[in-house]
N, C-alpha and C positions, 0 to 999 in steps of 0.2 A: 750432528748437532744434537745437545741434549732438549729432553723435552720442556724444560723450563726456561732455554733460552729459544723455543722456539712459542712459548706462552705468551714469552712476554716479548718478543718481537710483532704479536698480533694485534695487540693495540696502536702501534704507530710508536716514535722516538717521541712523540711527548704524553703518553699513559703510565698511568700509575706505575704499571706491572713494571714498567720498562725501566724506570727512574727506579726504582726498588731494585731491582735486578742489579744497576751502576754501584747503588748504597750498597748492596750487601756486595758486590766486589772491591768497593774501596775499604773497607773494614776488613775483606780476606786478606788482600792485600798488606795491610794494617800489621793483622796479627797471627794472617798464617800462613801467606806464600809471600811471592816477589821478593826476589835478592834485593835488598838495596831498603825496602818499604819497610820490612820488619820488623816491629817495636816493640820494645819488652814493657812490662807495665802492667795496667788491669786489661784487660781482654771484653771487646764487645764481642756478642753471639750476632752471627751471620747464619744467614738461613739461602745457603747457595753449594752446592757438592761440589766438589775439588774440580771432580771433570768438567762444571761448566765454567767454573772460574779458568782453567787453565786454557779453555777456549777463550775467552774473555783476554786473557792474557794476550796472546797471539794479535789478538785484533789490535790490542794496546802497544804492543812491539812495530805494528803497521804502521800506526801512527806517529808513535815517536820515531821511526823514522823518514815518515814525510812531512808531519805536521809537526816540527816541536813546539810550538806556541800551545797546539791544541794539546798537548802530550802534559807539557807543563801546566796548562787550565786544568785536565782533568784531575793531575796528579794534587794539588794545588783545593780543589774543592773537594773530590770523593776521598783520597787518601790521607791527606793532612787534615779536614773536613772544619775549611774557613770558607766564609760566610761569603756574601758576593760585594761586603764592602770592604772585607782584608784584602779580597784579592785586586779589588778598586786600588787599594790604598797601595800594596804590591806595586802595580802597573803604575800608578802615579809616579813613585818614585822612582821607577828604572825608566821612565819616560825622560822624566825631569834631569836625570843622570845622563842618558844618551841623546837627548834633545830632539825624541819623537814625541811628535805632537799628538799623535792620537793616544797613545800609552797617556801622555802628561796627562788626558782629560777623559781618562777614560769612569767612568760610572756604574756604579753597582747596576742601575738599568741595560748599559752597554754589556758587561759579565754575563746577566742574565740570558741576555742575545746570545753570545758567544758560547753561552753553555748550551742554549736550546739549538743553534746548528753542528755544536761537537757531539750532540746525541745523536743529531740527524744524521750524522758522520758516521757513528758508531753503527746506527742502525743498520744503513743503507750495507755498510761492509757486512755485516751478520745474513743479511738479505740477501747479499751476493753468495756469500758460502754456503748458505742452506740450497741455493740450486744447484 
């Protein structure tokens, strides 16, 4: 594990370092790795080395394949980088479409949840690897 994904695994899934770490992976993502995420366009600077991003990766591939709800939040806030009332507004409608009621009523407060246990998520697997 590199030394910056283990910097900022020290503060806990909701510290600075940790949330910074997610930002500059959804932005590599963005605009320099991930089949699929790649966008051409103006380019933001990320301050993250290939190696931990492609660790990062890995953990993201875990995910989307157990969690795709969380796969798609992550993908959804860090990579396409909307706000926690698009992705309200998102959930609203695919609720409203599929006649789930938690989706239908879900709330930028509710995202914010959602996103502070996908860290937790994130973290804890990062946790697991480094032992």
């Amino acid at each position: 594990m590199t030394s910056e994904i283990m910097y900022a695994l020290r503060g806990g899934p909701d510290s600075l370092e940790f949330m910074r770490l997610l930002d500059n992976f959804g932005i590599w993502c963005r605009y320099s790795g991930c089949t699929g995420f790649h966008s051409s366009g103006e380019s933001e600077t990320y301050v993250l080395t290939d190696e931990s991003a492609l660790e990062l990766d890995k953990v993201m591939s875990n995910i989307k394949a157990h969690h795709e709800f969380g796969f798609w939040l992550f993908k959804e806030y860090y990579i396409c980088s909307r706000d926690t009332v698009e992705i309200a507004v998102l959930m609203n409608r695919y609720g409203r479409k599929t006649r789930d009621v938690a989706m239908a009523h879900a709330s930028s407060k509710m995202v914010d949840k959602l996103l502070s246990r996908l860290r937790f998520t994130i973290h804890n697997i990062l946790t697991e690897e480094e032992k």
